[in-house]
N, C-alpha and C positions, 0 to 999 in steps of 0.2 A: 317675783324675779324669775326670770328664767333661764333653765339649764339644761346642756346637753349632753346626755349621755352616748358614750362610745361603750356597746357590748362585744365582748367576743363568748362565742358559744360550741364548745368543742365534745366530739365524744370524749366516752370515758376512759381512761390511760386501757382498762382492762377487758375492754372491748375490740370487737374486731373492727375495723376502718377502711369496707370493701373501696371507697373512692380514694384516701390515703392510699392502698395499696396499690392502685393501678398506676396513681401519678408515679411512685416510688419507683412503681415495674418501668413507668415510661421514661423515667432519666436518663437509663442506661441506653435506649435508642437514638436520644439526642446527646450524647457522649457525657453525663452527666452521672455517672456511677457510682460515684463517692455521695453522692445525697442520697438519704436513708430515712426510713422512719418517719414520711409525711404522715400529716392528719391532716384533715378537711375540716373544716368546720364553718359558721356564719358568723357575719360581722352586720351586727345589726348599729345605725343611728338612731338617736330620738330626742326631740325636746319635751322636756316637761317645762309648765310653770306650779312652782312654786312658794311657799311664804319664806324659808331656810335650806339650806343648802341638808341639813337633814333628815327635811322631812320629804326634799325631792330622792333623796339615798331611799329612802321608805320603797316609795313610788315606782322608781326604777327596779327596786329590788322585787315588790311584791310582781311586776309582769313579768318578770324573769320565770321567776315561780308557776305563776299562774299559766303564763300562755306562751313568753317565747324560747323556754328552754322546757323539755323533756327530764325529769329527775333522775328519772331509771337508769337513762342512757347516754345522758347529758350533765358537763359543767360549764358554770357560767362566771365570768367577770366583769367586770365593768369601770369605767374613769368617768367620773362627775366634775365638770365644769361650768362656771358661770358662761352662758353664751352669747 
């Protein structure tokens, strides 16, 4: 079977967020002031195939791990659907 995973991939709450903070800075030029507190981060897609919808959770979770999120400095989530 196959499934598609929706990641999103965010710094860490206690880290600094140099691309969050410019957007933040830039609100206030397009009269948007009152938004505060952006973060950046990536949204990654991906299908996998595999045999149960928990062994694709494995899957997606071990490349999170491995290659598409950073541990140090990065958190990661993710929504598994039959696709």
């Amino acid at each position: 079977m196959k499934y598609k995973a929706e990641i999103d991939v965010m710094p860490l709450d206690a880290l600094l967020d140099p691309q969050g903070k410019a957007v933040t800075n830039s609100m206030k030029n397009i009269g948007l002031a009152e938004i505060t507190g952006v973060r950046v981060g990536r949204h990654i897609r991906l299908f996998v195939d595999a045999d149960s919808k928990e062994l694709a959770n494995e899957k997606v979770d071990a490349a999170c791990l491995k290659l598409l999120s950073n541990q140090i400095m990065e958190s990661y989530t993710f929504d598994l659907q039959e696709a």
